[in-house]
BAMI-770222 format. One record per atom (N, C-alpha, C): x, y, z; residue in three letters. Coordinates in pm, whole numbers, plus 50000, padded with zeros to 5 digits. Layout:
// BAMI-770222
XYZALA/...
//
This chain:
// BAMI-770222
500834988150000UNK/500005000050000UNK/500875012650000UNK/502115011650073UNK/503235023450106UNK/503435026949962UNK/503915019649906UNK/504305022449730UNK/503045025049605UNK/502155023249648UNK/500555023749535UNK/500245044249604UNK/500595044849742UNK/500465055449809UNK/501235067849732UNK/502705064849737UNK/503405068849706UNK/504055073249534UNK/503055065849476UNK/502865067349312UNK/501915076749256UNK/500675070649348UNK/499795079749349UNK/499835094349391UNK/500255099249488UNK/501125111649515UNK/501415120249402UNK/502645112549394UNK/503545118349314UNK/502665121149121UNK/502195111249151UNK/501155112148955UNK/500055126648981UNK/499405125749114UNK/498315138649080UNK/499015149749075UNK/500265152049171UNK/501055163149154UNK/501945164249051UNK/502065156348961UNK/502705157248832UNK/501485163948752UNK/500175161048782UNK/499215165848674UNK/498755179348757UNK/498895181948854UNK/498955194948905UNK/497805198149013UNK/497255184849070UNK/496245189349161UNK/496955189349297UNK/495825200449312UNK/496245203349462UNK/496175194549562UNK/497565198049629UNK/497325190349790UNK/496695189649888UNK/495445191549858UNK/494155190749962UNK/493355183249860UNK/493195181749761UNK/492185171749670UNK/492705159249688UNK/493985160249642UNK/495205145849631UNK/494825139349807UNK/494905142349927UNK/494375136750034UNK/493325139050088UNK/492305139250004UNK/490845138950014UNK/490815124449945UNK/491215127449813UNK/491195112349726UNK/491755100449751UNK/492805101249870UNK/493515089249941UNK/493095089450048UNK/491665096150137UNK/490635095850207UNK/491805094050356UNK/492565103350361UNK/493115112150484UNK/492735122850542UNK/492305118350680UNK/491535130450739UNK/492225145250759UNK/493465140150818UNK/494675153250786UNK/495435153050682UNK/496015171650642UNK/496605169650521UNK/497985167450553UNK/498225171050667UNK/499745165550731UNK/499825156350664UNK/499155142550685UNK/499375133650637UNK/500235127950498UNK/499355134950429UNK/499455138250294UNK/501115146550233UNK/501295152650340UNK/502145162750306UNK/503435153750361UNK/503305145050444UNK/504555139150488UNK/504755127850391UNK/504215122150284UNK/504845112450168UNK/504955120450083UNK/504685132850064UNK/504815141749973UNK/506435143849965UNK/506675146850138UNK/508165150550105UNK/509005141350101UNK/508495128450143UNK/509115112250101UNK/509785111649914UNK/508385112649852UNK/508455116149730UNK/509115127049673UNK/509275139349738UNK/510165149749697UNK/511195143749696UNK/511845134249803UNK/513205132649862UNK/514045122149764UNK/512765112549712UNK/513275104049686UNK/513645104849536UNK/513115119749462UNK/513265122349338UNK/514735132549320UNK/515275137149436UNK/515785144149483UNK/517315134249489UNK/517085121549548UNK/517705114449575UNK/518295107049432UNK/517665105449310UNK/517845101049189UNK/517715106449107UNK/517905122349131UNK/519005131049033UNK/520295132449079UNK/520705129849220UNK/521985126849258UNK/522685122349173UNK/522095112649161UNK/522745099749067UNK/523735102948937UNK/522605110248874UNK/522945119748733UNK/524275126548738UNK/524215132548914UNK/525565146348891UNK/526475140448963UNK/
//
């Protein structure tokens, strides 16, 4: 579920919806929530452009 979570994330905010729809739609009562795989996902994209440089 951690990784279907975490795809999903990252795909609505690639198409540009907001972070209060995106954890409405993964039916999280807080957006904290939401906002803390967010920066999982920031990190981990963050982490594999490293790579590149």
């Amino acid at each position: 579920m951690y990784l279907f979570t975490l795809a999903v994330i990252h795909l609505l905010r690639t198409l540009g919806i907001n972070m209060e729809v995106v954890s409405k739609l993964l039916g999280y009562a807080d957006l904290k929530t939401t906002q803390i795989y967010a920066k999982i996902v920031d990190k981990a994209k963050d982490d594999a452009m490293d790579l590149f440089n």
